[in-house]
BAFI-3210 file (N, C-alpha, C; in Angstrom, 3 decimals, decimal comma, padded with zeros to 6 digits):
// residues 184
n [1|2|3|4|5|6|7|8|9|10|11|12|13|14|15|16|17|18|19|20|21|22|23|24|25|26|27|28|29|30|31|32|33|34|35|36|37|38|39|40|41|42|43|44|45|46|47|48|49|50|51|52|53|54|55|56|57|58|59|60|61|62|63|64|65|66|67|68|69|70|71|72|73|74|75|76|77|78|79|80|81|82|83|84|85|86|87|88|89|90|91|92|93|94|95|96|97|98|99|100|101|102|103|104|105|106|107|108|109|110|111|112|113|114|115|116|117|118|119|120|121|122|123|124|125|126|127|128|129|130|131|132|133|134|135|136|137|138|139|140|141|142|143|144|145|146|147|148|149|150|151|152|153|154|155|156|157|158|159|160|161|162|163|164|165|166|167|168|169|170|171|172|173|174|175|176|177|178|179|180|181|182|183|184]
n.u [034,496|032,033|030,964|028,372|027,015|027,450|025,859|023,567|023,401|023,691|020,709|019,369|019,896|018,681|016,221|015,310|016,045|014,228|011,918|011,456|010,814|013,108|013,826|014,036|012,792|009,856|006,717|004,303|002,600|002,628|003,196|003,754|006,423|009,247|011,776|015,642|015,927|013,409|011,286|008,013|007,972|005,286|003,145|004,324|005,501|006,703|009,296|010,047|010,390|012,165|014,780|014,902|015,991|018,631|019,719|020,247|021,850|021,320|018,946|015,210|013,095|010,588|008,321|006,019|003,635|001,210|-001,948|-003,446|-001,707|000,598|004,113|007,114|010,545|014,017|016,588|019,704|019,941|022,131|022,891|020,356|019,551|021,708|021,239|018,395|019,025|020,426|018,772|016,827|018,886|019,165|016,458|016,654|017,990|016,836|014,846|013,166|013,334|011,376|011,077|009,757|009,109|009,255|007,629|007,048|004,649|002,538|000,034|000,584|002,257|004,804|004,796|006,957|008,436|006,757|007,528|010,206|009,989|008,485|009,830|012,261|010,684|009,719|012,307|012,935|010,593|011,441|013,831|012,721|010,722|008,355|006,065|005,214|002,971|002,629|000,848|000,480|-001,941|-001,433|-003,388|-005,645|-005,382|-006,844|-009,285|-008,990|-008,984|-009,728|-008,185|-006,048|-005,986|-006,341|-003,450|-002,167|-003,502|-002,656|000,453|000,187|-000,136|002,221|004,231|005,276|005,664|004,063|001,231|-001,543|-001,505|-003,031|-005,587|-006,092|-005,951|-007,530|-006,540|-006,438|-004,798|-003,249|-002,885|-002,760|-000,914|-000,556|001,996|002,856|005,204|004,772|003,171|004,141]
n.v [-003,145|-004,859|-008,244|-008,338|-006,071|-005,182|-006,397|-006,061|-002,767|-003,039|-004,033|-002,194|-000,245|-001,987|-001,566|000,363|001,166|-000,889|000,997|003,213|004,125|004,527|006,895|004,849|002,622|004,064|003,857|005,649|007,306|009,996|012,441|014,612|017,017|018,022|019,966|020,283|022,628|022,469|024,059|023,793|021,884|021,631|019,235|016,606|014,459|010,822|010,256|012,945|014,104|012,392|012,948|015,451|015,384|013,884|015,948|017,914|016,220|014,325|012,130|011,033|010,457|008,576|010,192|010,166|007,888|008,393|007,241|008,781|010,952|011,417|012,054|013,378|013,492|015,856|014,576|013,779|010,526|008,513|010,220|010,944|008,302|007,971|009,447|009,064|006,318|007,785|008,995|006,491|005,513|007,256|007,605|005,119|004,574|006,601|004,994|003,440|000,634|-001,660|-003,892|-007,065|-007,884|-011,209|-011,938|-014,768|-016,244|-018,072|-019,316|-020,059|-018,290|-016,855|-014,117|-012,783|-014,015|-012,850|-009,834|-009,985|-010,515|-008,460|-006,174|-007,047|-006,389|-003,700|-002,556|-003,333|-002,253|000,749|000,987|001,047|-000,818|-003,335|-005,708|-008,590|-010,255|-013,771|-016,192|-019,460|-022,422|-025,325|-029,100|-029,139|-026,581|-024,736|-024,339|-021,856|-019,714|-017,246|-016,497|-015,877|-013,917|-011,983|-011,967|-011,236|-008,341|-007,346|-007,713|-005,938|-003,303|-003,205|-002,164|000,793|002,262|001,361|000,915|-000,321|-002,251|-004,373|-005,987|-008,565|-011,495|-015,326|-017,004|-020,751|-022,492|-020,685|-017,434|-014,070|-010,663|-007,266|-005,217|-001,478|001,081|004,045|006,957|009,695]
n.w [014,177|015,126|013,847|014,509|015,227|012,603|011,080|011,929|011,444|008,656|007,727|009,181|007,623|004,957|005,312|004,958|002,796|001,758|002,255|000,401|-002,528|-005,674|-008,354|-011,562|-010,216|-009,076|-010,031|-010,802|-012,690|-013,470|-010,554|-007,942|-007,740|-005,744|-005,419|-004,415|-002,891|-001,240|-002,908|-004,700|-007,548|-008,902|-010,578|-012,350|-015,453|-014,292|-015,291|-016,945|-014,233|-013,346|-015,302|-014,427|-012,089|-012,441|-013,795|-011,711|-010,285|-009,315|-007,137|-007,526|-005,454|-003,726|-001,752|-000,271|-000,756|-001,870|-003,543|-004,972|-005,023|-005,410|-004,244|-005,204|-003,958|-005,015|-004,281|-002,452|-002,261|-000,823|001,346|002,194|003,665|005,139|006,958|007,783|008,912|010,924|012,385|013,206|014,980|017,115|017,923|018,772|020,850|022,742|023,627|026,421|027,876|028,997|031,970|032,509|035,876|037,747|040,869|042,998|045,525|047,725|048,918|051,765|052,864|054,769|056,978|057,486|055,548|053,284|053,898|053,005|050,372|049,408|049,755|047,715|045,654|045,868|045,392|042,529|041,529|041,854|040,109|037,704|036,952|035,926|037,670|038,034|040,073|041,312|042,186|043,224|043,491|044,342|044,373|047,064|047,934|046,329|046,531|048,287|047,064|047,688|049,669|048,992|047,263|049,647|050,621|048,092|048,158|050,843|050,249|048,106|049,225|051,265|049,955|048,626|046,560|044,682|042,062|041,232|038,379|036,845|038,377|040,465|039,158|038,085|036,621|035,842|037,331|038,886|040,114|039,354|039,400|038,376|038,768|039,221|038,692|040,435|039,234|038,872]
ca.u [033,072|031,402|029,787|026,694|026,992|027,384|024,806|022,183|023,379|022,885|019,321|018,314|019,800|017,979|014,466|015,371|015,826|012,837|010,404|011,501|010,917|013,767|014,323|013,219|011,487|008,788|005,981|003,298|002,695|002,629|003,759|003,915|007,373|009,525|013,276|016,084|015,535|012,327|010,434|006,939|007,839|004,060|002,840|004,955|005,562|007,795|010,724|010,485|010,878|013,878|015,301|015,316|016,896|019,606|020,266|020,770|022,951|020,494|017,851|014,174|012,489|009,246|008,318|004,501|003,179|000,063|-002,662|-004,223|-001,056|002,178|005,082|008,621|011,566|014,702|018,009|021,004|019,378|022,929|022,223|019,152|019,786|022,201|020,373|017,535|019,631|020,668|017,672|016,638|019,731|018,815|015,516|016,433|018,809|016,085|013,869|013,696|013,053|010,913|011,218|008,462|010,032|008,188|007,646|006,386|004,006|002,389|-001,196|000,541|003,779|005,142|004,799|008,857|008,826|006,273|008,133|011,265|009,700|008,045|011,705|012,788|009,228|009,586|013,745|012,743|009,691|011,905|014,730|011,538|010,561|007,205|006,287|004,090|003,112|002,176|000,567|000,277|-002,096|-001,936|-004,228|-006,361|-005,150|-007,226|-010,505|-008,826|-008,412|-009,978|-006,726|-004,793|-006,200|-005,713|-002,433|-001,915|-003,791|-002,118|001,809|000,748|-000,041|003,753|004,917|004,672|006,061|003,283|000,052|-001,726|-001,406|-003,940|-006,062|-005,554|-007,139|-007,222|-005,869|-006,124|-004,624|-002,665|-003,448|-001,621|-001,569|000,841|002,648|004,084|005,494|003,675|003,372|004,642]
ca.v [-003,293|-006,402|-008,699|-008,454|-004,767|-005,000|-007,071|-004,504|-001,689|-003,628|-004,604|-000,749|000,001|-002,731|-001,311|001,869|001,048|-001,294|001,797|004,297|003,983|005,960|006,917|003,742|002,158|004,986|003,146|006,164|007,805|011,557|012,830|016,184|017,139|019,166|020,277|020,212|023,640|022,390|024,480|022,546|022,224|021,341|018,094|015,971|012,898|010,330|009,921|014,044|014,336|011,980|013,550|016,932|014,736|013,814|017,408|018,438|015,080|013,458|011,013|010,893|009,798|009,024|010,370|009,910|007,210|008,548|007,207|009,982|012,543|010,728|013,225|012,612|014,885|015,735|014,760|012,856|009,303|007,940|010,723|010,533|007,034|008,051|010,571|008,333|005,888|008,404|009,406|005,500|004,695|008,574|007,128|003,927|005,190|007,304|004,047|002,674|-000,959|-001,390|-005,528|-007,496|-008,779|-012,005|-012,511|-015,848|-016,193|-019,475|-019,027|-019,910|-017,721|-016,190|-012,987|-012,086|-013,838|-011,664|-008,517|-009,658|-010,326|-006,589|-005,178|-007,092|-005,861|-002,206|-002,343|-003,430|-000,778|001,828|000,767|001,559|-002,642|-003,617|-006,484|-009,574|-010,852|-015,142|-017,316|-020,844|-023,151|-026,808|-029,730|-028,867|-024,759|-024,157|-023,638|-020,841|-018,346|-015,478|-015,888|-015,993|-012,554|-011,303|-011,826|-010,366|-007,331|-007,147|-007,843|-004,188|-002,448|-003,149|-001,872|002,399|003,160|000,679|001,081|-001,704|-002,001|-005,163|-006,839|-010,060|-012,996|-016,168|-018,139|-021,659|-022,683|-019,427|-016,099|-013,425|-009,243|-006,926|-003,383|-000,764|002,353|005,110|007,942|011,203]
ca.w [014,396|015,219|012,812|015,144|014,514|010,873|010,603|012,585|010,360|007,133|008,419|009,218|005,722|003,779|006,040|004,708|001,277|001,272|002,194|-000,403|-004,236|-006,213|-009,994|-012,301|-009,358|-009,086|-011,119|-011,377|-014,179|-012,414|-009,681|-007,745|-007,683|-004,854|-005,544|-003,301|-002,199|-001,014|-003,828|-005,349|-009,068|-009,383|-011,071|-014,005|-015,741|-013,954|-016,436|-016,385|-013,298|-013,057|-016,216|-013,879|-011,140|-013,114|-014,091|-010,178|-010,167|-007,905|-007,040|-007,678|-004,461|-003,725|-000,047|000,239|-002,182|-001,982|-004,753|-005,575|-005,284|-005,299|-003,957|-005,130|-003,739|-006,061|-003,361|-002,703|-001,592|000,160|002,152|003,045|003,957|006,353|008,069|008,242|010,257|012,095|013,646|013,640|016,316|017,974|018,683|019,288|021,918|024,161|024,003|027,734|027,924|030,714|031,959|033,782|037,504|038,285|042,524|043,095|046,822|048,154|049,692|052,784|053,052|056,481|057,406|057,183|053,725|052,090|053,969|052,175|048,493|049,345|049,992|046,690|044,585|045,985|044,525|041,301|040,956|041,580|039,053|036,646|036,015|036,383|038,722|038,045|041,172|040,978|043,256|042,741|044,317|044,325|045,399|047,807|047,980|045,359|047,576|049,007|046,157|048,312|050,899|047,953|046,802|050,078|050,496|047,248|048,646|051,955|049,591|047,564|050,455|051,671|048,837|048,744|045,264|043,495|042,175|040,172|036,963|036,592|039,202|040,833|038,790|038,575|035,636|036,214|039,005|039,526|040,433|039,118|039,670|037,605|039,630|037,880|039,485|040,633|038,519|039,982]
c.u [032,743|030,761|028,311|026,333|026,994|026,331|023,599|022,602|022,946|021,444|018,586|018,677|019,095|016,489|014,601|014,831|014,681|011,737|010,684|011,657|012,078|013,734|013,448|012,202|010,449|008,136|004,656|003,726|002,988|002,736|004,341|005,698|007,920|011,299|014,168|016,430|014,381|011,090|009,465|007,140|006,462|004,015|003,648|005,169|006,912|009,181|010,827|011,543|012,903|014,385|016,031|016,159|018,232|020,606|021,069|022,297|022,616|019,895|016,706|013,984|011,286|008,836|007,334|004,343|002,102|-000,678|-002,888|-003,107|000,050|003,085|006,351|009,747|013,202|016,241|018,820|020,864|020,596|023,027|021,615|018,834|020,212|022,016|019,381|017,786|019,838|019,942|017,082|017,292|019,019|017,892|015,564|017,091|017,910|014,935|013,827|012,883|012,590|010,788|010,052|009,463|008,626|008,309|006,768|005,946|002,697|001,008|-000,873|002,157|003,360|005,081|006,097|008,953|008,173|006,662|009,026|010,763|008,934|009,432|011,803|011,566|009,245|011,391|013,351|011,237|010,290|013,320|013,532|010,985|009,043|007,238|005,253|003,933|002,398|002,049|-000,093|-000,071|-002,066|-002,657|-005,502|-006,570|-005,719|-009,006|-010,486|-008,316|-008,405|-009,114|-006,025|-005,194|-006,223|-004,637|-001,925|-002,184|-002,913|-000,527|001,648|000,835|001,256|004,447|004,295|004,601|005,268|002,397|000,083|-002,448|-002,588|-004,350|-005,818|-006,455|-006,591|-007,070|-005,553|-005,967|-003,583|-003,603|-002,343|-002,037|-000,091|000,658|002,977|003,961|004,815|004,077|003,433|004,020]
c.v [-004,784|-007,068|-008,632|-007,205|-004,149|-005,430|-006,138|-003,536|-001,968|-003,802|-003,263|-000,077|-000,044|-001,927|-000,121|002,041|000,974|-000,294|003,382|003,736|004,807|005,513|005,966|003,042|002,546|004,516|004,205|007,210|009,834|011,441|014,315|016,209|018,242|019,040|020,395|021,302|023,210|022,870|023,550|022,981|022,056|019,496|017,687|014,641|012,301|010,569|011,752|014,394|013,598|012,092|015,012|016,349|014,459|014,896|018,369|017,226|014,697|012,434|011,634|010,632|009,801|009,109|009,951|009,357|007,251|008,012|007,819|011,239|011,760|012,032|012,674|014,192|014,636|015,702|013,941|012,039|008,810|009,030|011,299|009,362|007,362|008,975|009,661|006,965|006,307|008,807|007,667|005,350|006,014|007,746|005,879|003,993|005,960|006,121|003,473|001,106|-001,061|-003,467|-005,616|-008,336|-009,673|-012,034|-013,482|-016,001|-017,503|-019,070|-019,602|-019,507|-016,942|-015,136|-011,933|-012,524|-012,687|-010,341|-008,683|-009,899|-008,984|-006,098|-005,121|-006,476|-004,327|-001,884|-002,409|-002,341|000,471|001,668|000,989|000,159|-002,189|-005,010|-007,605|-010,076|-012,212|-015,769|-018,227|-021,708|-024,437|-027,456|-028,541|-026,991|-024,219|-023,965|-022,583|-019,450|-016,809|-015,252|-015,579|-014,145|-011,430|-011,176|-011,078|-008,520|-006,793|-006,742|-006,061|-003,269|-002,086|-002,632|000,197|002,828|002,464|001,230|000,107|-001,501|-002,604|-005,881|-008,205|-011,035|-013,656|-016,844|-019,723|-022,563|-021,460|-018,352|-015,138|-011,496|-008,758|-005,398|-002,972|000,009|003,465|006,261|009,151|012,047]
c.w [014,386|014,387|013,073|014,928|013,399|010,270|010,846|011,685|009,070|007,207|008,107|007,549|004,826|004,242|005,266|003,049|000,794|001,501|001,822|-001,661|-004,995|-007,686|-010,663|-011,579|-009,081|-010,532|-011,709|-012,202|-013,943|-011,340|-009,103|-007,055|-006,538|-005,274|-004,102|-002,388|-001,062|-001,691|-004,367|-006,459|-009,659|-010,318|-013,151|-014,165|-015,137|-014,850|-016,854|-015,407|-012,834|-013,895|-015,303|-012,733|-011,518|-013,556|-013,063|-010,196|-009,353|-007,957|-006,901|-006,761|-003,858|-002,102|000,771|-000,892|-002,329|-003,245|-005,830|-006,052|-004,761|-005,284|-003,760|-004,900|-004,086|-004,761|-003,343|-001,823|-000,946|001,450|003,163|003,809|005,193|006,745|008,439|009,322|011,147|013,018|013,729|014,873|017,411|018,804|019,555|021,058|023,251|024,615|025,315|027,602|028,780|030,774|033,122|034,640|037,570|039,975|042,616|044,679|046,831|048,881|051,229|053,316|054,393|056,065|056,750|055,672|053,165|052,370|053,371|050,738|048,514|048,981|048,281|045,502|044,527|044,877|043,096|040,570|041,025|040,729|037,782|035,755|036,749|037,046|038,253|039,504|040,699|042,274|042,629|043,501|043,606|045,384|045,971|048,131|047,117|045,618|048,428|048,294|046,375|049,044|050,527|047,507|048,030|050,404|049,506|047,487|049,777|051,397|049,104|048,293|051,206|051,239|048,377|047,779|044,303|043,394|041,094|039,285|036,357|037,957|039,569|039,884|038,351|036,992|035,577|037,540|039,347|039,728|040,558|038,953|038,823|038,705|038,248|039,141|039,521|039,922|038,966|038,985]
res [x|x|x|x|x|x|x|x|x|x|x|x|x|x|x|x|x|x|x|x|x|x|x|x|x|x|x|x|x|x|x|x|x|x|x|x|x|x|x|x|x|x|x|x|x|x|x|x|x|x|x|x|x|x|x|x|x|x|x|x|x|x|x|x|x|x|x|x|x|x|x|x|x|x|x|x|x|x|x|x|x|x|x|x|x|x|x|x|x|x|x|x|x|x|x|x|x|x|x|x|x|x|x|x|x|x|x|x|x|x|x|x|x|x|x|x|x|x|x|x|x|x|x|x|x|x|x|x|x|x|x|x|x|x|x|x|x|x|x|x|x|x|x|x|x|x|x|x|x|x|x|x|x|x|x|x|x|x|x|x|x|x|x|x|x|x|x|x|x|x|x|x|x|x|x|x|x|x|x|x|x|x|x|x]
***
């Protein structure tokens, strides 16, 4: 295993650790108790309760640290640990990463260019990226922000599998529109 991999496991470990109280660390004074059946032993004093924990040959653990109604459940915290990783990576695993594609366009681009940054804008919306589109005037191109927004208009139109995500506006001296993929 990799140290870069050892290191990420230790990490989701320590996260794990840090957001569960067990045994001595459980600071309230009562606490509604559940066994590792799942049975509610009803409400008892900490140092009880992990007296009866001890008896299973377990851990104390506090699940909900509620104020008012603190709920600790009587099980075998290494675990629960590693189950709780386990559905950490699970999830982490169906997560899709979705990336922003920048296309950069000139308030006075050709015809054939903006059909080929379409081509490349339509590829990358259907790989499931989203799209920034950027136009950048200098000087003097910056009295022409409405050609600039149609071009931008005219660019989505080229493009079949978009729909827009955010409107064209103007930032400065750019002018910038975001795609995403059309939702089936």
């Amino acid at each position: 295993m990799p140290i870069r991999a050892i290191f990420f496991y230790f990490v989701e470990v320590f996260n794990i650790k840090q957001s569960f109280l067990v045994n001595e660390e459980i600071k309230f004074s009562e606490v509604q108790v559940i066994d590792p059946d799942g049975k509610k032993l009803g409400s008892m004093s900490t140092s009880k309760a992990i007296e009866m924990a001890e008896e299973y040959d377990m851990d104390l653990v506090l699940v909900s640290p509620n104020e008012d109604n603190p709920v600790c459940k009587i099980l075998d915290y290494s675990k629960f640990k590693f189950e709780m990783t386990k559905k950490a990576k699970e999830a982490k695993k169906k997560q899709k990463v979705v990336e922003i594609k920048e296309i950069r366009l000139s308030p006075n681009i050709d015809k054939h260019d903006l059909e080929v940054k379409a081509k490349n804008a339509s590829k990358f919306l259907e790989s499931g990226n989203k799209v920034k589109v950027s136009m950048r005037f200098r000087g003097r191109e910056l009295n022409f922000v409405n050609q600039g927004k149609e071009i931008m208009e005219v660019f989505q139109n080229m493009i079949e599998n978009s729909q827009i995500e955010k409107e064209a506006k103007v930032e400065g001296k750019n002018l910038y529109m975001f795609l995403s993929p059309k939702q089936k």
